[in-house]
N, C-alpha and C positions, 0 to 999 in steps of 0.2 A: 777164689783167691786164697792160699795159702799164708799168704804176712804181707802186710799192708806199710811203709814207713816212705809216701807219694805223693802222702793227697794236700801238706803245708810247704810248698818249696819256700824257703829263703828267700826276703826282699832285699834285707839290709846286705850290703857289700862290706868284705871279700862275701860271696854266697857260694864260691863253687869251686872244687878242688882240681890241678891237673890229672888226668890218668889215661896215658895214650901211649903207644909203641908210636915210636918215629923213626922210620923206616929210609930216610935220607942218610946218607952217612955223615953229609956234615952237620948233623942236627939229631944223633945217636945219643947225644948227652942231656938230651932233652927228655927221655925216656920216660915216662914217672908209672908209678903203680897207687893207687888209693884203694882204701878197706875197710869195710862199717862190719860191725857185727849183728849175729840175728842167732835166736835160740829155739831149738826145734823142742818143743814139749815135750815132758817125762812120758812116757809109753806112746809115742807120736813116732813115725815115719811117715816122711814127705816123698811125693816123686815130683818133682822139678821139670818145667816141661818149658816155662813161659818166664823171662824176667824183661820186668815195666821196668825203664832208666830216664830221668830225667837228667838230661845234659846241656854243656856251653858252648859254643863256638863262634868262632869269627868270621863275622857273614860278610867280610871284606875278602875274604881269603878268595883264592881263583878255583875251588873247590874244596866250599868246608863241609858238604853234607858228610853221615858217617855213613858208609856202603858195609866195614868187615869191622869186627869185634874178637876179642879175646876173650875169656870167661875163665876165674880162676877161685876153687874156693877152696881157704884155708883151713882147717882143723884150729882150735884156741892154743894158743900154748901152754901150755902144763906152768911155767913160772909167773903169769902173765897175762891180764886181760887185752891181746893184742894177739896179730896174725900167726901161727906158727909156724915150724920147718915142714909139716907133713899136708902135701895140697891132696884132697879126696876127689876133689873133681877138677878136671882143663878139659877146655876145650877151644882151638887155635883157630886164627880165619875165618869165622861164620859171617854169613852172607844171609842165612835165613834172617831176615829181620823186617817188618814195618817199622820205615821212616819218618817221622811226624814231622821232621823240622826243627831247628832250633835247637839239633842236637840229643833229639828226644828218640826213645824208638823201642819197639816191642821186641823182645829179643826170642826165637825161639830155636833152643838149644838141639842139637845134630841129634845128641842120646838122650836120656831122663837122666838127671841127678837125685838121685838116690840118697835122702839121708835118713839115718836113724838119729834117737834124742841124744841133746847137745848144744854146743858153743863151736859156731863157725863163723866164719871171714868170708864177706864177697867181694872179689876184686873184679871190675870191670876194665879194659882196656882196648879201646879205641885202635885202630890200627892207620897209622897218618901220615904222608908223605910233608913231612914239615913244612916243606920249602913251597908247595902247593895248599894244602889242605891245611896249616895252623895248626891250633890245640882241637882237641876235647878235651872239656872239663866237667866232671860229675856233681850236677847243682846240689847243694844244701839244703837238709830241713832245719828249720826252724822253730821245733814241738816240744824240745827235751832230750835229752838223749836218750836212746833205748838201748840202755847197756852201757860200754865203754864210748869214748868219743873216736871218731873213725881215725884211722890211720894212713901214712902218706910215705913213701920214697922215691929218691932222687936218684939212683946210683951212682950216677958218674958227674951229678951235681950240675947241670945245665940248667939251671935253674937258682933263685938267690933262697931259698928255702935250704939252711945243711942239713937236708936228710938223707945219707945216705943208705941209710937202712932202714926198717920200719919206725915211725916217728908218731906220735898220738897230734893229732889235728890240737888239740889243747895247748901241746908245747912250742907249735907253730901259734898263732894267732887265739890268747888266753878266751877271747868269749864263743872259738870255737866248742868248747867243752861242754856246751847244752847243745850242739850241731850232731846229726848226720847226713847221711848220701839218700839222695832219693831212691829207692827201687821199690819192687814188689815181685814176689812169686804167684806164680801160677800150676797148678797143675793141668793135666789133661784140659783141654777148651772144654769150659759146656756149651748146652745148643743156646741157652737164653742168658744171657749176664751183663747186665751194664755198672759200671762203677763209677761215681764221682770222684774225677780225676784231679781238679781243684777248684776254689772259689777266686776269680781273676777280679771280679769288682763286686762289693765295694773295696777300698783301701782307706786306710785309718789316713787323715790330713787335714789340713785347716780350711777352716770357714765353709765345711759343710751345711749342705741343704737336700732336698731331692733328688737321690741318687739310685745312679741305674744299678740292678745286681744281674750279676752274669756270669758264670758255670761253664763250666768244660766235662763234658761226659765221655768218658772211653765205652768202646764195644768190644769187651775180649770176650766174648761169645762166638759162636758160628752164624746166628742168625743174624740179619737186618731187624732195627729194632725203629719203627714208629709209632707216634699216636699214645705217648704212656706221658707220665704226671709228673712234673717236680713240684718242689713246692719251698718255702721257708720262711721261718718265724723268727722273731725278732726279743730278746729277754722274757723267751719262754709267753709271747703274746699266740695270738689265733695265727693260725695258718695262712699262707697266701698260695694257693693252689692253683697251678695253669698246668695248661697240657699244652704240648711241644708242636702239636699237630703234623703239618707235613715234614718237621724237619727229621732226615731218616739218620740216622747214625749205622753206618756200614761198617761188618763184624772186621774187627780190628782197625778200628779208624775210630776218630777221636770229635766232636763237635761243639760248637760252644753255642750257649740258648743265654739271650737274653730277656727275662721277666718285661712282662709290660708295665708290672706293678710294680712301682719304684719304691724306695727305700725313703723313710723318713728320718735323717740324722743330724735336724738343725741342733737340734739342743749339744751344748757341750758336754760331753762324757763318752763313757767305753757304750760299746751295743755290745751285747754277743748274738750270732744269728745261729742257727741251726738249719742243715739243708738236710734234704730227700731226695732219691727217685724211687719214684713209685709205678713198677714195671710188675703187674701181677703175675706175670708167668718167670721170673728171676729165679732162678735154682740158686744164688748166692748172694743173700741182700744183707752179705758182712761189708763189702764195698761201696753201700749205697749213698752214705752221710757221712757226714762230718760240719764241724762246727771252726769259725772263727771269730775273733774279739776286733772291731772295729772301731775307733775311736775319734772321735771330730776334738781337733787343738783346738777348734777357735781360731780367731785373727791370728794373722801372721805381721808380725811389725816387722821392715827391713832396716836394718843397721845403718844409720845417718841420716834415716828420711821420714822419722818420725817424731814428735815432741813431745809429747806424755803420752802415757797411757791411764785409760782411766777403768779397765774393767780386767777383774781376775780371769786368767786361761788364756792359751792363746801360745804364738812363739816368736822364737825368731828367726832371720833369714839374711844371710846377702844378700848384697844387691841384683840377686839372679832372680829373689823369690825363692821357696821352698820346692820348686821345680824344676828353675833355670839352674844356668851355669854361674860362675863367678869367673871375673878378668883377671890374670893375674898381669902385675902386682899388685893386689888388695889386702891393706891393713888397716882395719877399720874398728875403732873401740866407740863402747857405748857405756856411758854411767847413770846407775839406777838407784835414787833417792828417794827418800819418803819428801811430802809435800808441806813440813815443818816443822817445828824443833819438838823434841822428847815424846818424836812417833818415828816406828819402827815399817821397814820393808820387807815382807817376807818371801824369797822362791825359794819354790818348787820346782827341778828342772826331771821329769817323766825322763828324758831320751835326750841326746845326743849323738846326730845321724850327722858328720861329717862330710861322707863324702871323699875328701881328700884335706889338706890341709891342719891346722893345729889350731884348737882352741882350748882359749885360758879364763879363768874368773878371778880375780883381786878383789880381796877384802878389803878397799880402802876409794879413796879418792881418784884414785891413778891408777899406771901402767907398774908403777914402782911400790906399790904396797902385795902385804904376805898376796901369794897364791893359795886360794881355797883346795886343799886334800879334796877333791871330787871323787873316784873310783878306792872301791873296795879293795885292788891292791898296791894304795897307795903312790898311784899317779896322777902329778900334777896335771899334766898334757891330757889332752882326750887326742890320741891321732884318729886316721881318716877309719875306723871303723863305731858301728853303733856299742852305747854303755849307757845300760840300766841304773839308774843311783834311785 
């Protein structure tokens, strides 16, 4: 593996950008282009042989698998942490590709892309008969951003985003700006190479206990790969080591292993775990780990259907639950007191994961006292995407 920015996709929504050629003419407007940046080391030349995408699509659609791709990469601009005027490498219509599903799929490129050291733009685009086939949309990481925040256009505006021309994801949707696009490079395939492609469970939620952990392993190798070790620790505790036995993971295909050994996450607080694959014969074990921060809320109280609370942690929820849906019209207020005169209530609110909809906090008795300043730039409103305070 050449550059790795694949293995944390985005849970929280919007997670994923449009970028597809739409090839209907009455849905030409719908066009979009998206572009993450990626920097090739000082004295480094890469050959480009392999690019890992993780993508969206509408699995209502009357064919949304992706069959052809576009591939385009930008040179940095000279004025500008963003795409420039001069493209180094296109390459139109590819078909060479493993499909995974889900909009996902190993792309391998007609020629080698060729780069020397630098600042470049990867645009991926999907090739889509709208009116059959829907979107592709290029899922989101969720890790930081590595470099600028990816970039997005619209050109003939089919779309309620005004980008007509290159736009930084930030200036669309402000807590895109610690986001990018999923991919990864690849050079020439080696014979042995498996890579941890992501960790699917656990997920950080309430009223954790006993939980299963389960991994998705890529094979961008040539060989079939069974009979090797995963394994993962828990805030840097002892190892849980299992081996995969018959499950075979076939070179260029993708499979997911669930641990027999479950995860222990009653207690309220963050975990961080730590994973491995441990494949003795790996000519490339820069793909093998990766780590994520897992966190148990605690109880979940739903909004009208509870009357005190009486222990720190925890959240709240519509009446869906933290997992369901909610009916609309629902407007539903909850007020939170201390339990007697000249004592005080203190939150803490970690996240705010809307969903859809607007929520608000008042400093007072009511619906009609000041609104608490919640977000860093100064918005009352939380709308339907996640904010850190």
């Amino acid at each position: 593996m050449l550059y790795d920015q694949i293995s944390n996709p985005a849970a929280s929504y919007p997670n994923s950008m449009n970028s597809y050629l739409a090839t209907d003419a009455a849905n030409k407007n719908k066009t979009t282009f998206s572009a993450d940046d990626f920097t090739v080391p000082t004295g480094e030349t890469w050959d480009i042989d392999f690019i890992d995408v993780l993508g969206k699509i509408n699995t209502y659609a009357a064919t949304p698998d992706v069959d052809t791709v576009n591939v385009f990469i930008y040179a940095e601009s000279d004025t500008a942490a963003m795409p420039g005027a001069t493209i180094v490498y296109s390459a139109s219509n590819i078909t060479s590709l493993d499909y995974k599903g889900d909009g996902d799929f190993l792309l391998n490129l007609p020629t080698t892309a060729t780069l020397t050291e630098g600042t470049y733009w990867l645009c991926v685009q999907a090739v889509r008969d709208h009116s059959t086939d829907d979107y592709w949309a290029w899922e989101a990481q969720e890790t930081g951003a590595n470099g600028a925040a990816f970039f997005y256009k619209n050109p003939e505006l089919g779309f309620y985003y005004n980008a007509p021309d290159w736009t930084s994801g930030e200036t669309l949707v402000s807590y895109w700006a610690s986001h990018d696009l999923s991919f990864a490079f690849y050079g020439p395939r080696l014979s042995d190479d498996l890579a941890l492609m992501s960790v699917d469970a656990p997920i950080s939620g309430p009223s954790m206990g006993m939980e299963d952990v389960t991994i998705t392993i890529e094979n961008p190798g040539l060989n079939d790969q069974t009979g090797f070790d995963v394994r993962y620790q828990i805030d840097g505790g002892g190892w849980v080591t299992e081996n995969v036995g018959t499950l075979n993971v076939v070179s260029g295909t993708t499979e997911t292993y669930t641990f027999t050994a479950q995860a222990d996450l009653t207690g309220v607080q963050e975990y961080i775990f730590d994973f491995e694959i441990v494949l003795a014969a790996d000519q490339n074990t820069s793909n093998n780990s990766s780590s994520i921060i897992v966190e148990n809320f605690g109880e979940y109280y739903l909004f009208t259907q509870f009357d005190s609370i009486s222990t720190c942690g925890g959240g709240f929820a519509d009446a869906g639950g933290p997992a369901g849906s909610w009916t609309a019209p629902m407007s539903d207020t909850c007020t939170i007191y201390p339990v007697g005169e000249n004592t005080r209530t203190r939150l803490i609110f970690n996240e705010f994961d809307n969903g859809w909809g607007q929520f608000y906090i008042y400093d007072g008795p009511d619906a009609n006292s000041q609104i608490i300043d919640l977000t860093p730039d100064n918005v009352n409103t939380v709308y339907a995407y996640d904010v850190t305070i």
